[in-house]
C-alpha positions, -999 to 999 in steps of 0.1 A, spaced: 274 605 -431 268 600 -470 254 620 -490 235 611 -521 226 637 -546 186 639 -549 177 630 -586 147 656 -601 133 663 -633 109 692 -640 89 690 -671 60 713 -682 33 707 -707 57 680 -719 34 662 -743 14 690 -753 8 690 -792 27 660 -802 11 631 -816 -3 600 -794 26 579 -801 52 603 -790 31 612 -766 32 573 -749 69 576 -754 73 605 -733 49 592 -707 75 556 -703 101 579 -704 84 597 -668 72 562 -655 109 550 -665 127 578 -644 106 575 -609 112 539 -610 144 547 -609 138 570 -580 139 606 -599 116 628 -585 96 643 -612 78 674 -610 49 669 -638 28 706 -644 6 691 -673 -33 709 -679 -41 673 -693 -57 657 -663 -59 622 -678 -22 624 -680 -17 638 -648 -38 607 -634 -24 585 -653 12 593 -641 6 604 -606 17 591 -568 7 627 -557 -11 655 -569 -10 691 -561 -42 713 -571 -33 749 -576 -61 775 -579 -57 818 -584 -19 809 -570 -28 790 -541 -24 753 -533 -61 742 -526 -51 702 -526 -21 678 -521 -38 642 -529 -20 612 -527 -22 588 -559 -47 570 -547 -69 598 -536 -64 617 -569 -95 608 -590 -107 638 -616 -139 641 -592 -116 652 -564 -90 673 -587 -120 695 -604 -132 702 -571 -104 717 -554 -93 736 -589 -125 757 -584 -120 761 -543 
């Protein structure tokens, strides 16, 4: 059986402080990778960038996952609610 190595990029607070047009830069470079099937692991506290970028969100709250919402269930409504569960 083949084995293909998994492709993965972590990033945290990537685009935090840098100017809007670096900022859209970074954000193709994410969208550009999981086309191309990396795996990216996005921690960002900018939620309209985390919305904007998403297929799945996890919510984390005191340490604890309180949500794992796919893409299309992810809308800041449902986010701020399980931050504060």
């Amino acid at each position: 059986m083949a084995r293909h190595p998994t492709r993965r990029s972590f990033t945290g607070q990537t685009t935090r402080g840098i100017d809007v047009g670096a900022k859209a830069e970074v954000q193709q470079s994410i969208t550009r990778l999981a086309d191309q099937g990396v795996a990216i692991l996005l921690i960002s506290s900018e939620l309209p960038e985390v919305l904007h970028l998403d297929n799945r969100v996890l919510v984390m709250h005191r340490g604890r996952l309180t949500a794992d919402l796919p893409g299309e269930l992810a809308t800041e409504e449902a986010v701020m609610k399980a931050a504060v569960s």
